[in-house]
C-alpha positions as CSV (number, residue, x, y, z in Angstrom):
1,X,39.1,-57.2,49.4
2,X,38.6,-54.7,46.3
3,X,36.4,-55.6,43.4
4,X,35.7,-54.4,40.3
5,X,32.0,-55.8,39.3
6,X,32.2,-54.3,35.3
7,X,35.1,-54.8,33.0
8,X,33.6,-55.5,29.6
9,X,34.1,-58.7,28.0
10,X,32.0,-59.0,24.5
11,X,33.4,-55.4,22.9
12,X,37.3,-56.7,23.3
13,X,39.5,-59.5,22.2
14,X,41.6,-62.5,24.7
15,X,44.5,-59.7,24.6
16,X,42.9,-56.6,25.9
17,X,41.0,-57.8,28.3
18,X,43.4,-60.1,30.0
19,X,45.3,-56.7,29.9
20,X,42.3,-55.2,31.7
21,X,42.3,-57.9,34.5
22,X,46.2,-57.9,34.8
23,X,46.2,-54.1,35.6
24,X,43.4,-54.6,38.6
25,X,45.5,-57.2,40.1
26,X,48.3,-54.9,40.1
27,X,46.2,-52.2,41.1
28,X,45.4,-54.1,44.3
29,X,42.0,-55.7,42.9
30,X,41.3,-58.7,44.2
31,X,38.4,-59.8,41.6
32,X,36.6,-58.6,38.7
33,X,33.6,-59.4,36.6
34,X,33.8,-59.9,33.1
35,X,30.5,-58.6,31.5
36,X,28.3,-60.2,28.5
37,X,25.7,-57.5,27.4
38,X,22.6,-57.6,25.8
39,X,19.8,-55.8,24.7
40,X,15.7,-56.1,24.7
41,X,14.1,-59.5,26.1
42,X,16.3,-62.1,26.8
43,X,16.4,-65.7,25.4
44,X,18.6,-68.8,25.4
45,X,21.2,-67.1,23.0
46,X,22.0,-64.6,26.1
47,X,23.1,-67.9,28.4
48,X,27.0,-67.2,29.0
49,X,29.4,-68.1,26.9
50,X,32.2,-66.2,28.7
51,X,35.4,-68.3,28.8
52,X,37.9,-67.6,32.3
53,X,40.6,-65.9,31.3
54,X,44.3,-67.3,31.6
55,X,46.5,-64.8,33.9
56,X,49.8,-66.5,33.8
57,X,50.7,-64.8,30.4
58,X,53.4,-62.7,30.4
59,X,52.3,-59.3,31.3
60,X,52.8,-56.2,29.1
61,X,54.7,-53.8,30.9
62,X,52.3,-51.0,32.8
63,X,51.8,-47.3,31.8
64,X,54.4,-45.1,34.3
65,X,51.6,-43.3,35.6
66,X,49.4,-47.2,36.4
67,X,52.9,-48.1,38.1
68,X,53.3,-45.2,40.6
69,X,49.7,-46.2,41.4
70,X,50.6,-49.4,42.2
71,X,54.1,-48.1,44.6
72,X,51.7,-45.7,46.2
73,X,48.4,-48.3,47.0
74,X,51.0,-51.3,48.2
75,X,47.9,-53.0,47.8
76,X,48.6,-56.6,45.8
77,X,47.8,-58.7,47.4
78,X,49.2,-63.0,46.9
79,X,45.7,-64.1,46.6
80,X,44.5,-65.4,43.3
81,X,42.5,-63.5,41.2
82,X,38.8,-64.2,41.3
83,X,37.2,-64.0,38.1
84,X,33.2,-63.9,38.0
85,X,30.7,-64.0,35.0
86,X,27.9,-61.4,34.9
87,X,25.0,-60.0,32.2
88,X,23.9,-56.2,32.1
89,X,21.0,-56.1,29.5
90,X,19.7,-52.6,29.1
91,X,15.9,-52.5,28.4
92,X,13.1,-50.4,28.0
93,X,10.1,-53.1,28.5
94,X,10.2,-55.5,31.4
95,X,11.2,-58.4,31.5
96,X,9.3,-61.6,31.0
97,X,10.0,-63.0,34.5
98,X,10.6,-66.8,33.8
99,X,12.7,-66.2,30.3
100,X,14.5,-64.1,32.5
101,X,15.8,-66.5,35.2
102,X,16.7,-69.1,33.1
103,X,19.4,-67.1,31.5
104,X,20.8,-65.1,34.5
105,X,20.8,-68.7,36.4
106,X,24.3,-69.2,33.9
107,X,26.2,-65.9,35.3
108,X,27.8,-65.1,38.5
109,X,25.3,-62.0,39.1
110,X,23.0,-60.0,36.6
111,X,22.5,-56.5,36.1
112,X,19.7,-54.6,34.1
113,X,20.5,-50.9,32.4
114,X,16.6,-49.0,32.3
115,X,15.9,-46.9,30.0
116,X,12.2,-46.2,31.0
117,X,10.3,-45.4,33.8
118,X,8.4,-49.0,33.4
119,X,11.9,-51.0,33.4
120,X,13.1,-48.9,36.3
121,X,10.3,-49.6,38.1
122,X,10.0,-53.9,37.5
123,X,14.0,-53.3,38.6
124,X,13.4,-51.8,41.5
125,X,10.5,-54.0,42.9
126,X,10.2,-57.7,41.6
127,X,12.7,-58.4,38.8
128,X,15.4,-60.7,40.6
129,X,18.6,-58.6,39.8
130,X,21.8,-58.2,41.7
131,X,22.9,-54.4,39.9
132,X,20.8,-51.6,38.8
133,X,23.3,-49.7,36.5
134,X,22.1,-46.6,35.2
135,X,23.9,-44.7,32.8
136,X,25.2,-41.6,34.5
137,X,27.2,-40.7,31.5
138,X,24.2,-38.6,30.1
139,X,21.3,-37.0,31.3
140,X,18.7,-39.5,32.0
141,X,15.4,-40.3,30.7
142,X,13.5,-40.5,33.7
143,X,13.3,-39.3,37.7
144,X,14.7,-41.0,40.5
145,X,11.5,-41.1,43.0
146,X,12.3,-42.2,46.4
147,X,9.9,-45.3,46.3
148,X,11.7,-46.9,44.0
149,X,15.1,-46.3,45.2
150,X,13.6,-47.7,48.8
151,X,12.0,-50.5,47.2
152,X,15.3,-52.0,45.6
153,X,16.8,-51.2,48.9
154,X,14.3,-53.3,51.0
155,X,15.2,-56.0,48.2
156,X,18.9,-56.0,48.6
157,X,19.3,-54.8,45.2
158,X,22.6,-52.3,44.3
159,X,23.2,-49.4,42.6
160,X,26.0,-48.8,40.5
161,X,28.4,-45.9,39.2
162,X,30.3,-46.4,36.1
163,X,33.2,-44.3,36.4
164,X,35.0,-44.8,33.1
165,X,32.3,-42.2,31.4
166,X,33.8,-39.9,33.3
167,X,36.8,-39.8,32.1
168,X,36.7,-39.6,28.2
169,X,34.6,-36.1,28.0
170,X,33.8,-33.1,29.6
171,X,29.7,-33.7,28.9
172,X,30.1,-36.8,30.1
173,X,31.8,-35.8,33.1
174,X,29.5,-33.2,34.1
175,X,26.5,-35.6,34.0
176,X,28.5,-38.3,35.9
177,X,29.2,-36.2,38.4
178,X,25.7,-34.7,38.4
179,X,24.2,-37.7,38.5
180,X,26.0,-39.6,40.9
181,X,25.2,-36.8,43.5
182,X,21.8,-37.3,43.3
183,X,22.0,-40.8,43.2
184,X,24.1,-40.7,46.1
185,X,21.4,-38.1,48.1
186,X,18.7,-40.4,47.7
187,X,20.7,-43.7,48.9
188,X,22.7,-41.5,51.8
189,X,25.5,-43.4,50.8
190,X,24.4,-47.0,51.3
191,X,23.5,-49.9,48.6
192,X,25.9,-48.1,46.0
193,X,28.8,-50.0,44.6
194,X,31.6,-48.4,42.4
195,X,32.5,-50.1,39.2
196,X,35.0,-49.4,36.1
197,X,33.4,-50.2,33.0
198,X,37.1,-49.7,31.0
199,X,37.3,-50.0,27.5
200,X,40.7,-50.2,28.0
201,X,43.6,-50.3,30.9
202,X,44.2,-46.5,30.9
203,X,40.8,-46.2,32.2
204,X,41.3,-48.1,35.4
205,X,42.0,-46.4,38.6
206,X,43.3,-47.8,42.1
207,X,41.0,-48.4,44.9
208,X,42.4,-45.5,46.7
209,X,41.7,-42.9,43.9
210,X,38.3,-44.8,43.3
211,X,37.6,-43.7,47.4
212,X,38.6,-40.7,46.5
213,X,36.3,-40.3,43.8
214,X,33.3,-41.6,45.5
215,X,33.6,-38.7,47.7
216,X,33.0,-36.2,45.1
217,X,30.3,-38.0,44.3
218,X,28.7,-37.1,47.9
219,X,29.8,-40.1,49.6
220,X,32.1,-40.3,53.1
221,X,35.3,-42.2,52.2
222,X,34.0,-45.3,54.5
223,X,31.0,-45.4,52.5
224,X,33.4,-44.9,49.6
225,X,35.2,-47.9,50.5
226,X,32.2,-50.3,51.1
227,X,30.9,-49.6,47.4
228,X,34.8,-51.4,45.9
229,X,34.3,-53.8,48.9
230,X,31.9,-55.1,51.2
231,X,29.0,-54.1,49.0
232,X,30.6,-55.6,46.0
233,X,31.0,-59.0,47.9
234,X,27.4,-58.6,49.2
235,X,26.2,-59.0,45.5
236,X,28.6,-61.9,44.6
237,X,27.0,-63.7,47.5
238,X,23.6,-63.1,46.7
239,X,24.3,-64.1,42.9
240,X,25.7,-67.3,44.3
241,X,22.7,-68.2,46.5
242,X,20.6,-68.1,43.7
243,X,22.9,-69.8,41.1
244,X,22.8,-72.6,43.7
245,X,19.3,-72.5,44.6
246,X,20.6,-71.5,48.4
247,X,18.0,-70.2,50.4
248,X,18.1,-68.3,53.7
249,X,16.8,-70.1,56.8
250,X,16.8,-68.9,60.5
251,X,17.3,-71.2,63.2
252,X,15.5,-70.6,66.5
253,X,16.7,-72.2,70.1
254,X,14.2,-74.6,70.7
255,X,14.1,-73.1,74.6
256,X,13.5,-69.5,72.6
257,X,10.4,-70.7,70.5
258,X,8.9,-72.6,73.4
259,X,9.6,-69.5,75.7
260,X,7.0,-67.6,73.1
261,X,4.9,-70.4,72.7
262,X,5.7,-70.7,69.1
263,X,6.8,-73.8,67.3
264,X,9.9,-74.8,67.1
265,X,11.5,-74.8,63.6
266,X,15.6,-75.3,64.6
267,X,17.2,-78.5,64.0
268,X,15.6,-80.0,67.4
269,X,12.4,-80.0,65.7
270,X,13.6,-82.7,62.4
271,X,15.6,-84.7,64.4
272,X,13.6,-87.4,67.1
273,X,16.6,-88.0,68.9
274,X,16.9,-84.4,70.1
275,X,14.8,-84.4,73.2
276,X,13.9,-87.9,73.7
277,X,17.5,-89.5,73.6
278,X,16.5,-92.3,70.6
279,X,13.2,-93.4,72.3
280,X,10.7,-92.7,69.7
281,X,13.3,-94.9,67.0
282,X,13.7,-97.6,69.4
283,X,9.5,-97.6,69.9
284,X,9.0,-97.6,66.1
285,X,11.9,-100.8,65.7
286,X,9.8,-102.4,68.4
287,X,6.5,-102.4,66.7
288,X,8.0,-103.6,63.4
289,X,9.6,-106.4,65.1
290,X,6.6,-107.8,66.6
C-alpha cells in the first residue's frame, strides 16, 4: 500500500484538494494525509478542525501526462481511500511538552518543521512526534550531527522529503537534491519516508517515479519503496497507538520466565485459574460461605 503522508489542507479550498486526493487514487495511492499547519507554541486553537473529504464527486478529467502515469503504474487499486488528519508546526523554541499533547492527541499523526538547532534537538530526543520534516527546499539553518539523527532513530521517529520543492525551481532543486543526499548518508537509507507536499495536482507524481526519485536522492529502490510504504504505515500506526492511549506490552511464556527465574508477567500470571484449574476461586467461595 502507497501513501502520501502531506497534501496540504489549510492553503486550498473543498475543490482543489479533493482534486489532489482524486489524482493519488488514480495514481495508485492508497491513503493520504491531509495537513493543518501551524506556527510557534501550540494551543487549543491548533486542535483539528479538518473535515474528511467526499470522493464520490465527479472527477475532473486528468492532465494527459497524470493519465499515461496511471496506464503505465496499473497500480489502482478497489480499496477505499484512507484519509488521515495530521499537524506540521514549524518552530524555532521547543515545545511546551503538555500544551503540546493535548493538541496532537486530535490528529492522526503530528509532525514538527525546526528551524533551530534547539527545536531540532527537543525533536529528535523527547518531543513525542511521528515526522521530522525539514525543509530541504533551501539551505538549512543548522547541521545534521549524527546524535541526533540516531537519537530520533532509537525513538521511532521519521524523516521526511518534500518533493514538490523540487519541482517549481532550479534553487530549489539543487538544495533538494543536496539535501536529501545528506540526509539520506546519515540515515543509510532507513527511517525516511517520501511525501508530496502539492500545491496542486500537477505536482503529484506516481509511486514508481517517486522510487525513482528516491534513488537520486542516494537511496536503493527497496529502500525507496519502504519510505511511500511500509515506513509510512509504521507512522500511521504509531499515531494511532497514541491517539488511543495503546501501549506496547510483551508477553512472556510462563515456562520461559520461570526457566530464568524471573517473574512471570504473561496472561498466566492475572488469571488464578491458569495453573490451578479454579482451585484458589472455589477456596475463596468456600470461606465466604461459612
Amino acid at each position: 500500500m502507497y501513501f502520501d503522508l502531506c497534501i496540504p489542507h489549510d492553503d486550498s479550498d473543498v475543490t482543489i484538494h479533493r482534486q489532489r486526493l482524486q489524482t493519488l487514487e488514480t495514481l495508485g495511492f492508497n491513503g493520504a494525509c491531509a495537513v493543518q499547519s501551524a506556527a510557534g507554541q501550540v494551543s487549543a486553537s491548533d486542535r483539528c478542525r479538518i473535515q474528511a473529504t467526499d470522493m464520490t464527486v465527479e472527477r475532473k478529467a486528468l492532465p494527459p501526462s497524470l493519465m499515461i502515469a496511471q496506464r503505465a503504474t496499473s497500480l489502482v487499486s478497489s480499496k477505499p481511500f484512507q484519509q488521515f488528519t495530521r499537524l506540521t508546526v514549524s518552530t524555532s523554541e521547543p515545545f511546551q511538552p503538555q500544551s503540546w499533547l493535548e493538541v496532537i492527541r486530535s490528529y492522526d499523526i503530528a509532525a514538527v518543521r525546526p528551524f533551530s538547532e534547539r527545536a531540532l534537538q527537543q525533536a529528535c530526543t523527547s518531543l513525542e512526534v511521528d515526522i521530522i520534516s525539514l525543509d530541504l527546499g533551501q539551505r538549512l539553518p543548522f547541521k545534521l550531527r549524527p546524535q541526533y539523527i540516531d537519537a530520533a532513530c532509537k525513538r521511532d521517529v521519521r524523516f521526511e522529503i518534500q518533493y514538490s520543492s523540487g519541482l517549481r525551481d532550479q534553487a530549489s532543486r539543487r538544495h533538494l537534491f543536496s539535501n536529501a543526499q545528506a540526509l539520506s548518508r546519515l540515515l543509510r537509507g532507513r527511517n525516511l519516508v517520501i511525501s508530496s507536499g502539492a500545491r496542486n495536482m500537477m505536482e503529484l507524481r506516481g509511486p514508481k517515479d517517486i522510487i525513482n526519485m528516491g534513488t537520486l536522492f542516494g537511496m536503493s529502490q527497496e529502500k525507496a519503496k519502504r519510505a511511500i510504504s511500509e515506513n509510512c504505515e509504521a507512522v500511521l500506526a504509531r499515531g494511532a497507538a497514541r491517539k488511543l492511549h495503546f501501549g506496547v506490552m510483551t508477553l512472556v511464556p510462563a515456562s520461559a520466565s520461570a526457566h530464568r527465574g524471573a517473574p512471570c508477567h504473561g496472561f498466566e500470571s492475572h488469571n488464578p485459574t491458569a495453573s490451578s484449574g479454579g482451585s484458589s476461586v472455589r477456596s475463596d467461595k468456600k470461606k465466604r460461605v461459612s
